[in-house]
MIBALO-380826 format. One record per atom (N, C-alpha, C): residue in one letter; residue number from 1; y, z, x; atom name. Coordinates in Angstrom, 3 decimals. Example, Ala and Ser with C-alpha at 12.3 -4.5 7.8 and 13.67 -1.06 7.14 Angstrom:
! residues 2
A,1,-5.690,7.800,13.190,N
A,1,-4.500,7.800,12.300,CA
A,1,-3.300,7.800,13.200,C
S,2,-2.250,7.080,12.850,N
S,2,-1.060,7.140,13.670,CA
S,2,0.030,7.870,12.900,C
This chain:
! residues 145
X,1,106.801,-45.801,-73.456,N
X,1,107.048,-46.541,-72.230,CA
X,1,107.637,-45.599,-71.183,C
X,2,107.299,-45.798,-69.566,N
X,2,107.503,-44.776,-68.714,CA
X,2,108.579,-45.453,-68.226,C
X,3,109.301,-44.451,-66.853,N
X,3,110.142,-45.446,-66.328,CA
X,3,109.922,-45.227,-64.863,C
X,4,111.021,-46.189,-63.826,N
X,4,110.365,-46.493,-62.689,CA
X,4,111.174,-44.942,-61.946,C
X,5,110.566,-43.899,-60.738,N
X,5,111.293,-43.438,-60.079,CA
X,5,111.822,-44.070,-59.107,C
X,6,112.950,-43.926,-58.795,N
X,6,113.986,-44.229,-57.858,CA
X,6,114.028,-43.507,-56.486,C
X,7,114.125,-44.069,-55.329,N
X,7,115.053,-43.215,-53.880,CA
X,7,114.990,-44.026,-53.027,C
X,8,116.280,-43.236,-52.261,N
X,8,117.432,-44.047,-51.421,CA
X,8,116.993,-43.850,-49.811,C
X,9,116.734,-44.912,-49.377,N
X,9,116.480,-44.228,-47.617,CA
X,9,116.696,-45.675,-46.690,C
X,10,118.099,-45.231,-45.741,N
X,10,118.275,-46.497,-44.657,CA
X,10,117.259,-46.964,-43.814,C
X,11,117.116,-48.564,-43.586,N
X,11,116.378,-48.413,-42.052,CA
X,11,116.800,-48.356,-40.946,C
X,12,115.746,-47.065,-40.436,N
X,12,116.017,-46.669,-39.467,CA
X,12,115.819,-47.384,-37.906,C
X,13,116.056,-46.888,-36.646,N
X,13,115.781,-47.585,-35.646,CA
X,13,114.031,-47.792,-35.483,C
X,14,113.310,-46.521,-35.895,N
X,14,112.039,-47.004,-35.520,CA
X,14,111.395,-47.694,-36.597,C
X,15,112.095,-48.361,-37.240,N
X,15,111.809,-49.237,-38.460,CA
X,15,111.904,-51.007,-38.189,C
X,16,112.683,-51.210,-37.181,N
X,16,113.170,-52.694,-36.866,CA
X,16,112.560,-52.927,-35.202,C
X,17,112.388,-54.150,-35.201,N
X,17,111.919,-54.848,-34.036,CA
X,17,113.401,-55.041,-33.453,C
X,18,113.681,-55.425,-31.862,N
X,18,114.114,-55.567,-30.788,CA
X,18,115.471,-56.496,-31.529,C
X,19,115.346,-57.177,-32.564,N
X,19,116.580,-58.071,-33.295,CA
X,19,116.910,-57.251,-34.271,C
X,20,116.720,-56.065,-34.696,N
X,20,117.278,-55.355,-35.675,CA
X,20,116.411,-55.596,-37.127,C
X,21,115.425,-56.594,-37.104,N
X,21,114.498,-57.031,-38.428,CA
X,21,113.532,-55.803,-38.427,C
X,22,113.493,-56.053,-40.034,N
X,22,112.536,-54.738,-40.241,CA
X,22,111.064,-55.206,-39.744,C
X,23,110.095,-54.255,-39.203,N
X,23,108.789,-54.287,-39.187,CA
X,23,108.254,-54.293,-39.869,C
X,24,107.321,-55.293,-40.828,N
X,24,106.616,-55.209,-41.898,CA
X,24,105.813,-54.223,-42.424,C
X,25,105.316,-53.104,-41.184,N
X,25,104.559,-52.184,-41.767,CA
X,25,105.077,-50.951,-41.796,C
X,26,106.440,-51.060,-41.648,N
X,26,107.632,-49.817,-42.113,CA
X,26,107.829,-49.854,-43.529,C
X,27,107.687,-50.779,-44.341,N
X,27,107.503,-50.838,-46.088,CA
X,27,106.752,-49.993,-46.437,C
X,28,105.444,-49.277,-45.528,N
X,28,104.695,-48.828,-45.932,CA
X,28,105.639,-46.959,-46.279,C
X,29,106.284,-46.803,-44.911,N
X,29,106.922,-45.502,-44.902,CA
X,29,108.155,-45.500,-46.368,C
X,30,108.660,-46.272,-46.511,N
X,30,109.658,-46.433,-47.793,CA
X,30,108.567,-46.251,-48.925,C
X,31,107.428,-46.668,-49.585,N
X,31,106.652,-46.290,-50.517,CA
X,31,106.455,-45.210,-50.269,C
X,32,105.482,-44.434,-49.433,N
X,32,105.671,-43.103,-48.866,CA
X,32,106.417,-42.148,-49.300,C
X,33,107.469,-42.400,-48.980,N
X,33,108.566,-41.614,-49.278,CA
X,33,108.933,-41.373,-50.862,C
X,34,108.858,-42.792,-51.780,N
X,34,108.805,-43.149,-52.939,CA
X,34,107.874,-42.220,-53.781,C
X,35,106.719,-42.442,-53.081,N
X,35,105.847,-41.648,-53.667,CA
X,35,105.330,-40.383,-53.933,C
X,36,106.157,-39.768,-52.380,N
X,36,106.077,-38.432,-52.248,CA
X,36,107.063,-37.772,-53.167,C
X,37,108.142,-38.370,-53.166,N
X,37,109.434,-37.444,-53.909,CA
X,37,109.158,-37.814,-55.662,C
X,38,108.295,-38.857,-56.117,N
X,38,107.924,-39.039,-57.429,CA
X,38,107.029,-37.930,-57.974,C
X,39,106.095,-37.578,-56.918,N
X,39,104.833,-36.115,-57.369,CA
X,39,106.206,-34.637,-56.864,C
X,40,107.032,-34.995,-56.385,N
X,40,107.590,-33.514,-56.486,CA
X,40,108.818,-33.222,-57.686,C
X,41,109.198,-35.034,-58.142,N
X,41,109.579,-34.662,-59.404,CA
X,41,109.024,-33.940,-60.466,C
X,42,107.550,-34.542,-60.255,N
X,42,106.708,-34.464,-61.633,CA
X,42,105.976,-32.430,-61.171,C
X,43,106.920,-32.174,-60.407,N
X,43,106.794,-30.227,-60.360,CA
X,43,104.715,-30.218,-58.909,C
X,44,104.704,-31.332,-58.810,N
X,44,103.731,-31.490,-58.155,CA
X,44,104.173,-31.526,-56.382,C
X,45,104.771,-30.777,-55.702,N
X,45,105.109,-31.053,-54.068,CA
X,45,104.092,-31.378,-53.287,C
X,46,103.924,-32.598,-52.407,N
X,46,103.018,-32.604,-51.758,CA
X,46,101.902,-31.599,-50.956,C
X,47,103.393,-30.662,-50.344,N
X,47,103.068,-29.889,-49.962,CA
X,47,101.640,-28.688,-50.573,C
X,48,101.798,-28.749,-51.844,N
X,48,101.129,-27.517,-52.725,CA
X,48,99.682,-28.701,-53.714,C
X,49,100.446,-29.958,-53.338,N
X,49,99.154,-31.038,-54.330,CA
X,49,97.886,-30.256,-54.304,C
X,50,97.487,-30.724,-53.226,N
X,50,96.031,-30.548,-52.635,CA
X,50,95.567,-29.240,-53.462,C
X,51,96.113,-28.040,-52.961,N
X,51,95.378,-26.864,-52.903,CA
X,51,95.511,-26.621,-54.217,C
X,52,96.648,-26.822,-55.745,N
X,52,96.756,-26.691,-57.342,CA
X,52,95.748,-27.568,-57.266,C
X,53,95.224,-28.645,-57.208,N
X,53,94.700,-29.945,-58.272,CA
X,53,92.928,-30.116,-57.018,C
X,54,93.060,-29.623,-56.435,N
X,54,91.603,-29.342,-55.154,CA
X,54,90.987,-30.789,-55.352,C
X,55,92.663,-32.276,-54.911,N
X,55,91.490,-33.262,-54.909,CA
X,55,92.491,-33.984,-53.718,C
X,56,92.104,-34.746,-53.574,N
X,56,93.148,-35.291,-52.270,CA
X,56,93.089,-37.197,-52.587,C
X,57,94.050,-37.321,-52.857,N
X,57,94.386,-39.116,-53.141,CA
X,57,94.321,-39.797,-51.662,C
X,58,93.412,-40.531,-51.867,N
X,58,92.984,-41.311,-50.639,CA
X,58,93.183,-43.123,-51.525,C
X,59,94.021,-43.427,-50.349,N
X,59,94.478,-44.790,-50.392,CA
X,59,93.126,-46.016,-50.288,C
X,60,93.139,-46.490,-51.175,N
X,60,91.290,-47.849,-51.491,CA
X,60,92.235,-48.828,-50.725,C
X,61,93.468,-49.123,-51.882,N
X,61,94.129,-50.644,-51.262,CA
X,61,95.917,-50.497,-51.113,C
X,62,95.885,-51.351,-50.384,N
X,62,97.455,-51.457,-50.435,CA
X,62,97.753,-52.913,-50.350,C
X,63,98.863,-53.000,-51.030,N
X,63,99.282,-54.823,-51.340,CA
X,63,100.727,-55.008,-51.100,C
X,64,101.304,-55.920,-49.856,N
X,64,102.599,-55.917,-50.277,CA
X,64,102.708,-57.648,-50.184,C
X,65,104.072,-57.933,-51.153,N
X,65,104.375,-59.260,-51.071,CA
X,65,105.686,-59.492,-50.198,C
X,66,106.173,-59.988,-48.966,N
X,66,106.920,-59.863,-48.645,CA
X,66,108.561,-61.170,-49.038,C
X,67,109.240,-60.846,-49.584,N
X,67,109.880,-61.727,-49.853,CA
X,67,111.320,-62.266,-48.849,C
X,68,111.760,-61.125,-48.241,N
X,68,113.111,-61.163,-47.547,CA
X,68,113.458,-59.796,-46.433,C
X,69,113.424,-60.092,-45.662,N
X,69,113.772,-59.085,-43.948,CA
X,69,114.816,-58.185,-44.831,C
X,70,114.485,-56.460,-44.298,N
X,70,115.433,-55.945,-43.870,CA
X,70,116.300,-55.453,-42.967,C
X,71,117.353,-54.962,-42.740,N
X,71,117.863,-55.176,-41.363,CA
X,71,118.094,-53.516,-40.925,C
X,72,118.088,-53.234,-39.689,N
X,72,118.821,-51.895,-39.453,CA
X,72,120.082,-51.708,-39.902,C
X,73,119.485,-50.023,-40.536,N
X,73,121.085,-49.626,-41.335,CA
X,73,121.003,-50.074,-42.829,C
X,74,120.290,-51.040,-43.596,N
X,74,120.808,-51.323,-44.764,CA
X,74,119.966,-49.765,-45.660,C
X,75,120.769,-50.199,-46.487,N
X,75,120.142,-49.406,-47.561,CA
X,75,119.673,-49.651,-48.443,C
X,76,118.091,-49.149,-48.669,N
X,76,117.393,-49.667,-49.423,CA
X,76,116.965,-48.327,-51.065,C
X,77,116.685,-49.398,-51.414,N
X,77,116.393,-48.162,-52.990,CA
X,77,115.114,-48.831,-53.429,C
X,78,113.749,-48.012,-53.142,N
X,78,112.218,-48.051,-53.544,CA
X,78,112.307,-47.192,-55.035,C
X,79,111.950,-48.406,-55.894,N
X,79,111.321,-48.174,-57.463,CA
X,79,109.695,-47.963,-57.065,C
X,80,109.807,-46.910,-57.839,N
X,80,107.983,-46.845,-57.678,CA
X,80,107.682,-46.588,-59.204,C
X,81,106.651,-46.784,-59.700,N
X,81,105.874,-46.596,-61.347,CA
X,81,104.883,-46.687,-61.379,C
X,82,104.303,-46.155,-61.984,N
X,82,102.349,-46.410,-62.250,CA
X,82,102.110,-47.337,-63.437,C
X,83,100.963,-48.337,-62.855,N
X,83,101.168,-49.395,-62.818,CA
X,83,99.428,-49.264,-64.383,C
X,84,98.949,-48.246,-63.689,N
X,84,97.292,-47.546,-63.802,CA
X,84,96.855,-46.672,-63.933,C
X,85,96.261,-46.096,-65.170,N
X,85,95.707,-44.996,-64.831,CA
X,85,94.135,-45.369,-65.221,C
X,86,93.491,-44.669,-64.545,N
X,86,91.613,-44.911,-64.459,CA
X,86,91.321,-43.544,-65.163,C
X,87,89.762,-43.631,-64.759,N
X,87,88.952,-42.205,-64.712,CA
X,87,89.191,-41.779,-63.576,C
X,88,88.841,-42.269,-62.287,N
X,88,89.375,-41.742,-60.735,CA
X,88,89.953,-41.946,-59.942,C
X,89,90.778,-43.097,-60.949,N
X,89,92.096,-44.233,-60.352,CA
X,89,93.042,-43.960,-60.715,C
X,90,94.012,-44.482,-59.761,N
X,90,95.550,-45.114,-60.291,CA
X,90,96.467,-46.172,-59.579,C
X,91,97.059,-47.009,-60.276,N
X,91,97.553,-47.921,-59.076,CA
X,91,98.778,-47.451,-59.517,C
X,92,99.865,-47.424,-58.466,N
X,92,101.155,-47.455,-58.319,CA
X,92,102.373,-48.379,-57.314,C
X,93,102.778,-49.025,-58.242,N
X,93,103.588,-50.042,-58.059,CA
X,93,104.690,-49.866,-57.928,C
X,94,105.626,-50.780,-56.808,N
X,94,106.617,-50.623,-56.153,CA
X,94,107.867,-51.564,-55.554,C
X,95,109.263,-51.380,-55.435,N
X,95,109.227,-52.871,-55.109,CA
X,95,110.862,-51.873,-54.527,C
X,96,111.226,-53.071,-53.615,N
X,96,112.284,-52.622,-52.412,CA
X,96,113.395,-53.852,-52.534,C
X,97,114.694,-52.917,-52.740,N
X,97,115.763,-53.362,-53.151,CA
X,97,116.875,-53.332,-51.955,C
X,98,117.449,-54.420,-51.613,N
X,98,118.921,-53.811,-50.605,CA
X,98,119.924,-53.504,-51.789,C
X,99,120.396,-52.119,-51.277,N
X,99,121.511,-51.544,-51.675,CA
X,99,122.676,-51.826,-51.362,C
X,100,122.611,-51.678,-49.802,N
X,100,123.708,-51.739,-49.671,CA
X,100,123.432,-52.249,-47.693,C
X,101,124.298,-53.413,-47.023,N
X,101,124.636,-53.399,-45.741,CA
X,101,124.993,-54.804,-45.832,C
X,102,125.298,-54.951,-44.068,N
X,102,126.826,-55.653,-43.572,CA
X,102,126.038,-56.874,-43.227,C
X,103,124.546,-57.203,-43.334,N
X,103,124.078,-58.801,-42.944,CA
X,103,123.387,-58.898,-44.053,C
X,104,122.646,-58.278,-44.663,N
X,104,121.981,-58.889,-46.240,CA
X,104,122.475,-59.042,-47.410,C
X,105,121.707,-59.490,-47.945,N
X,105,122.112,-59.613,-49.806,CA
X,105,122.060,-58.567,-50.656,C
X,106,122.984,-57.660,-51.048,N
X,106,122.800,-56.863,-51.794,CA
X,106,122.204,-57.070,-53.337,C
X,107,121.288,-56.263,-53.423,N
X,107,120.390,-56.655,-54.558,CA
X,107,119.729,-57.203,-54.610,C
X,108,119.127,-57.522,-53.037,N
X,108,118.105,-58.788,-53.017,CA
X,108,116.721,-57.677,-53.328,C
X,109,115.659,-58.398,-53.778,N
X,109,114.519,-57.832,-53.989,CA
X,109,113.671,-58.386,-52.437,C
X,110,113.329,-57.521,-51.796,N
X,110,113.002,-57.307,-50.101,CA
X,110,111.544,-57.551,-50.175,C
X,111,110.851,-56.693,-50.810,N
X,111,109.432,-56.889,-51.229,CA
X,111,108.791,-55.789,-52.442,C
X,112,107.526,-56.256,-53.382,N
X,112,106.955,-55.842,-54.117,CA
X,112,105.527,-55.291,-53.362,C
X,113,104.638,-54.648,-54.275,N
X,113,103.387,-54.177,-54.133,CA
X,113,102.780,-53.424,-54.558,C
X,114,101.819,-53.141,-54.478,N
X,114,100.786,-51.981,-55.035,CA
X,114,99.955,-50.733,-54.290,C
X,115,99.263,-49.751,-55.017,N
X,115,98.635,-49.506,-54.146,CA
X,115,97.917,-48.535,-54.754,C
X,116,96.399,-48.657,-54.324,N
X,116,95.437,-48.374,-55.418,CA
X,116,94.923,-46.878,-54.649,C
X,117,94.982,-45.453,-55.671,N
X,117,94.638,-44.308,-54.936,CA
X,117,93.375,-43.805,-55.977,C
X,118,92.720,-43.142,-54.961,N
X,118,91.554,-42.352,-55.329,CA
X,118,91.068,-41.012,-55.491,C
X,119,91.184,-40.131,-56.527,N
X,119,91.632,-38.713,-56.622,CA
X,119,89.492,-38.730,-55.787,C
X,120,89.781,-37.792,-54.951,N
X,120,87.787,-37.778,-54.320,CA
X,120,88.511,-36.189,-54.490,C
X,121,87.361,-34.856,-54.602,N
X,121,87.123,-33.698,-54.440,CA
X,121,87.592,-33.373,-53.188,C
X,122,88.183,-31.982,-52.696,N
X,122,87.735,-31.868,-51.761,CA
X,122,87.172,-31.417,-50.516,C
X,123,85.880,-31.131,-51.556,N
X,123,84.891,-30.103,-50.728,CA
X,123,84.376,-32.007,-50.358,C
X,124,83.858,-32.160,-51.808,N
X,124,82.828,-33.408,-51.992,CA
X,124,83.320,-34.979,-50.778,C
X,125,84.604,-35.418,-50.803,N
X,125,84.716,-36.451,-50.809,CA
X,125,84.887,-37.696,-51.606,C
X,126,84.217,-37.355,-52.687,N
X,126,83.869,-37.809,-53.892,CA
X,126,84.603,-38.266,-54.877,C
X,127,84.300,-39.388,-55.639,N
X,127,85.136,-39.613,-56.686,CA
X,127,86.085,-38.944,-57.662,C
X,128,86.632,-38.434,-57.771,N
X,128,86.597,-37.652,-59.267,CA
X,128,87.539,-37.464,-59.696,C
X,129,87.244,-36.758,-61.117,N
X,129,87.926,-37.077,-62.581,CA
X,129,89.765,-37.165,-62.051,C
X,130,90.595,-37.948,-62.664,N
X,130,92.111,-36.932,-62.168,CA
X,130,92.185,-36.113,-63.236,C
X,131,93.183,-35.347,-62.407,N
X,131,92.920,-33.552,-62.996,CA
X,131,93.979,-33.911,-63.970,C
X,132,94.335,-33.071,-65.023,N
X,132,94.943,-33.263,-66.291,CA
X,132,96.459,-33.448,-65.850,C
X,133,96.352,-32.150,-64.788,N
X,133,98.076,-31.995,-64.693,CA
X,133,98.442,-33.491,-64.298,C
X,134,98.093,-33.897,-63.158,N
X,134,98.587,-35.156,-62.612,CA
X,134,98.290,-36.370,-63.209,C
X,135,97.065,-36.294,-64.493,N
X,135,97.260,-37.354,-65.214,CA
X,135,98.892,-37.274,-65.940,C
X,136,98.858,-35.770,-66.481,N
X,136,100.124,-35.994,-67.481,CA
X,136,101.073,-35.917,-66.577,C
X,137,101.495,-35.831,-65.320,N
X,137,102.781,-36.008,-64.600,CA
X,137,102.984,-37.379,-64.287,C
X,138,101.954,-38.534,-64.282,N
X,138,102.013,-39.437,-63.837,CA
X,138,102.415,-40.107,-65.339,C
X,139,102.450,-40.066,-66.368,N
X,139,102.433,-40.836,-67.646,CA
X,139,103.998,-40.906,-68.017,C
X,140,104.107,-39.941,-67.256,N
X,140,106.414,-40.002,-67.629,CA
X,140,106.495,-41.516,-66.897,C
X,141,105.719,-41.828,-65.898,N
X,141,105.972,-42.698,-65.265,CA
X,141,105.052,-44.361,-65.039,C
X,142,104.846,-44.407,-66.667,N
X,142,103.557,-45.454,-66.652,CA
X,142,104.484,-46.332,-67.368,C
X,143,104.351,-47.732,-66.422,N
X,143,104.867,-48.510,-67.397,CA
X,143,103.593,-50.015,-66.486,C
X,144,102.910,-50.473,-68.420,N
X,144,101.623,-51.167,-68.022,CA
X,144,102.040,-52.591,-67.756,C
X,145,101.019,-53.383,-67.200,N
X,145,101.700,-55.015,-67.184,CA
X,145,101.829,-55.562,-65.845,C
């Protein structure tokens, strides 16, 4: 059994509408972030992905469920885990926690989701295989269900 990675990041001002509520499609930058610092655990930096593994993860779907506003300033903590692994898939799943601030519920669960990536070549575009390394970097972090 894998487990979920963890990280910590406030919202920021260009994150909230004119009342201080978060913008729904600022969840997207907190996964992001989730996701990026999960492949540089696993010795994979975004930065260097591409050009070691010569495939580039292109986003099919993204899913969020929204359950509860966040506010400017709180602090939030994005669990991310792989949810999937395919032949040229993987879904990775996610879900957004208040940590910590002065108008929400701490510990409230903010919102869940998914989001389905596609290892393509990339000379080709193309589907293809995931490469070994990033299958086995991603498996520290598989938990199925």
């Amino acid at each position: 059994m894998g487990k979920r990675f963890e990280v910590q990041e406030r919202v920021r001002w260009s994150d909230v509408d004119h009342a201080g509520i978060i913008y729904f499609g600022s969840y997207v930058r907190f996964f992001e972030i989730a996701e990026l610092e999960m492949y540089r655990a696993m010795g994979l930096p975004y930065s260097e992905y591409f050009d070691i593994l010569d495939v580039y993860p292109v986003r099919a779907q993204f899913h969020c469920d929204f359950k509860s506003p966040a506010y400017l300033d709180d602090l939030l903590t994005t669990a991310i885990w792989v949810s999937r692994i395919g032949k040229t898939s993987m879904t990775l799943s996610f879900e957004v926690v208040r940590t910590l601030s002065k108008k929400g519920t701490v510990g409230e669960i903010l919102t869940t989701g998914h989001c389905v990536l596609v290892t393509v070549g990339q000379k080709t575009l193309r589907p293809q295989r995931i490469p070994d390394r990033l299958r086995e970097g991603l498996e520290q972090f598989l938990i199925e269900g």
